[in-house]
C-alpha positions as a Markdown table, in Angstrom:
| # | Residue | x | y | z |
|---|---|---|---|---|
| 1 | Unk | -11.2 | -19.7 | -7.0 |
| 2 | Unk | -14.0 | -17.3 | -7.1 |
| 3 | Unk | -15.4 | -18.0 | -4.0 |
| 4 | Unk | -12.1 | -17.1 | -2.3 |
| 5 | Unk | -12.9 | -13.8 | -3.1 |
| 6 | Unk | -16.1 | -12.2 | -2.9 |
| 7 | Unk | -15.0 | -8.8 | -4.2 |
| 8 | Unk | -14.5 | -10.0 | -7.4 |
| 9 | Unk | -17.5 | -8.8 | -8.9 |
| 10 | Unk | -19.7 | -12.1 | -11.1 |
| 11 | Unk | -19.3 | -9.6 | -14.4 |
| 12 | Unk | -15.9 | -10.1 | -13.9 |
| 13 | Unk | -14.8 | -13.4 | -13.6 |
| 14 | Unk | -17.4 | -14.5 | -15.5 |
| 15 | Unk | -15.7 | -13.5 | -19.2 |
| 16 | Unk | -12.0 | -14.9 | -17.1 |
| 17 | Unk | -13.2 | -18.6 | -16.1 |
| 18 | Unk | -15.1 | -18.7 | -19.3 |
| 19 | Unk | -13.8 | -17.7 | -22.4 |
| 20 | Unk | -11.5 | -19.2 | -24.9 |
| 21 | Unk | -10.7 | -15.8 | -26.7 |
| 22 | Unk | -7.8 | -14.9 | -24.6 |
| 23 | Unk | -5.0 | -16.7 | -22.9 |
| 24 | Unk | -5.0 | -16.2 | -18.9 |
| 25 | Unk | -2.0 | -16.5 | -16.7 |
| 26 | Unk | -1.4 | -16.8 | -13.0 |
| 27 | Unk | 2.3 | -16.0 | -12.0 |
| 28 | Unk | 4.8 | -18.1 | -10.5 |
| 29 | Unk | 4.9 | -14.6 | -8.4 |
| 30 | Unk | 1.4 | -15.6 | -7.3 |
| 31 | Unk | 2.9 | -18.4 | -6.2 |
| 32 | Unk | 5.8 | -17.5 | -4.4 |
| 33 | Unk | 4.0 | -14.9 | -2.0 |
| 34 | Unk | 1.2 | -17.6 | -1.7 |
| 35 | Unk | 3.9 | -20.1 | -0.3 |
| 36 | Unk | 5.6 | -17.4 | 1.8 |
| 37 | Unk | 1.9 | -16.6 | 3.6 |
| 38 | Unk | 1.0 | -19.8 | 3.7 |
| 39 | Unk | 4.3 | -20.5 | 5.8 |
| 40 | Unk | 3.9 | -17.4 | 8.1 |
| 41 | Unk | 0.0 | -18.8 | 8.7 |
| 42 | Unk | -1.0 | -15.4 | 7.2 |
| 43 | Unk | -3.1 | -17.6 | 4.7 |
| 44 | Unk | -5.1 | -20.8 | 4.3 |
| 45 | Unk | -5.1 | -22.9 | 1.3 |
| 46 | Unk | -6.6 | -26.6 | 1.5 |
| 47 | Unk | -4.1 | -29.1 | -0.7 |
| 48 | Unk | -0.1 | -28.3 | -1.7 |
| 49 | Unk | 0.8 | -25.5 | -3.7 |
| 50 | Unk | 1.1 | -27.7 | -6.4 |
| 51 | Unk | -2.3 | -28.9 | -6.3 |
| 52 | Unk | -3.5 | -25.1 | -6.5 |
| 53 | Unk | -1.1 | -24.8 | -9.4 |
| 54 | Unk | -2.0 | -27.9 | -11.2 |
| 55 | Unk | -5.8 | -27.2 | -10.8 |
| 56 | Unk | -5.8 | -23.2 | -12.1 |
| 57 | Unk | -4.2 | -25.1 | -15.1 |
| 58 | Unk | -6.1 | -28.3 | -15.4 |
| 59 | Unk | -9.5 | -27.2 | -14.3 |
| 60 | Unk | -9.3 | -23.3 | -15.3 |
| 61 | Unk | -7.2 | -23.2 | -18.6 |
| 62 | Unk | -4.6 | -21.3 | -16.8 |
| 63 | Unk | -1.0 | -20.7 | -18.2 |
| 64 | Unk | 1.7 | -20.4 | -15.2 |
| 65 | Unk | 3.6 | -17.2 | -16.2 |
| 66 | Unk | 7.3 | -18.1 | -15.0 |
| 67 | Unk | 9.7 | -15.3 | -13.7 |
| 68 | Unk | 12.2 | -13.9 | -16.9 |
| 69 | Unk | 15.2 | -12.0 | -16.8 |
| 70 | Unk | 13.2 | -9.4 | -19.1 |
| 71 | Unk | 10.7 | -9.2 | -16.2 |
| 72 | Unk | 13.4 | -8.5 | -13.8 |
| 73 | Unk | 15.1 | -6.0 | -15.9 |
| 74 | Unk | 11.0 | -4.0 | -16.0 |
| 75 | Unk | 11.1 | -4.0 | -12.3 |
| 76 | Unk | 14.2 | -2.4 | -11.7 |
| 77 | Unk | 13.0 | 0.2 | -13.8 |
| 78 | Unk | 9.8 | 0.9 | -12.6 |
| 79 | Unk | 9.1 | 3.8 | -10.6 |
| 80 | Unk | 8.6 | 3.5 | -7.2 |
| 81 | Unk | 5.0 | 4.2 | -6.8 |
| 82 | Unk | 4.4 | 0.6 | -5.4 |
| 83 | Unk | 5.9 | -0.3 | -2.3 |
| 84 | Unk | 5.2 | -4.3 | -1.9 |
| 85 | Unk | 7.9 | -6.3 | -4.0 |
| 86 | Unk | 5.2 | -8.6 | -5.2 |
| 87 | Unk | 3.2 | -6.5 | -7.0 |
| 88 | Unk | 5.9 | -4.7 | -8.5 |
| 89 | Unk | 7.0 | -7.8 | -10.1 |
| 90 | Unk | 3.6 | -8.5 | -11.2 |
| 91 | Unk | 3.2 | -5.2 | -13.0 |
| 92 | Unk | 6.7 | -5.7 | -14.4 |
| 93 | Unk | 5.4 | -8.9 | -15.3 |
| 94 | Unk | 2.0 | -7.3 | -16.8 |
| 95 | Unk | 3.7 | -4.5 | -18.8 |
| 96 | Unk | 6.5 | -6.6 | -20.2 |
| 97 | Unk | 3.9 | -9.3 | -22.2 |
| 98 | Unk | 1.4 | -6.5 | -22.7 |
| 99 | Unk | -1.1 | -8.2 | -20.6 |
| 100 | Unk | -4.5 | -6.6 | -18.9 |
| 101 | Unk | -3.9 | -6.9 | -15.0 |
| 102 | Unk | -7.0 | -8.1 | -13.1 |
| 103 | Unk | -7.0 | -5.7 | -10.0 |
| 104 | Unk | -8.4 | -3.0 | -8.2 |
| 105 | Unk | -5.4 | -1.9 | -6.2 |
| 106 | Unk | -5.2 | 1.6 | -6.6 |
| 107 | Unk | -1.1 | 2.0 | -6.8 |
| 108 | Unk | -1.2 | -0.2 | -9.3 |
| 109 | Unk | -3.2 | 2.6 | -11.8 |
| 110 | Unk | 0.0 | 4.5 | -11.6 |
| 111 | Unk | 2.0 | 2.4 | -13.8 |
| 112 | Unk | 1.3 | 1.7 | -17.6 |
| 113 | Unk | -0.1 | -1.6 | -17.1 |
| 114 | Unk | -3.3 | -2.5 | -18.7 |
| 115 | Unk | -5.7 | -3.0 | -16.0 |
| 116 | Unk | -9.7 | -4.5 | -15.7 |
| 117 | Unk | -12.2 | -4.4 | -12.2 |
């Protein structure tokens, strides 16, 4: 997981992959642009999309956030500082369960959404 991404900084995902304080959840919106790239050949991911899933929760403590009608309904009121459909969702996604956002995509500061980087 971390080494998929080197710009995730050590003092980061450290206090993620680690701690037991503080539930952690990867989004079946993850998921869905993962499988979309993935079948485009935009991205490489060794196993099946459910072995990625199963392993974030097995391995990492994960919790798959699924996709709610309340999360819907946050989108389609969200302004439209954001342009990728995705992330949108995600920060619906974010807002909605009051949870901090691990990113450092600047649009995404924009929004109310609780974010860490």
């Amino acid at each position: 997981m971390r080494e998929n991404n080197p710009r995730l900084k050590r003092s980061l995902w450290e206090p993620i992959f680690h701690s037991k304080a503080h539930e952690i959840y990867f989004s079946l919106v993850s998921l869905w642009e993962i499988a979309i790239k993935r079948s485009m050949g935009k991205l490489r991911l060794e196993g099946t999309l459910e072995d990625f899933s199963l392993s974030l929760e097995a391995r990492h403590g994960f919790r798959l956030l699924p996709l709610e009608v309340p999360h819907l309904s946050r989108m389609e009121k969200l302004p439209r500082e954001h342009g990728d459909p995705f992330d949108r969702m995600l920060i619906a996604q974010a807002i909605e369960i009051g949870a901090t956002a691990v990113t450092n995509d600047p649009h995404w500061k924009k929004y109310q959404v609780k974010i860490r980087w």
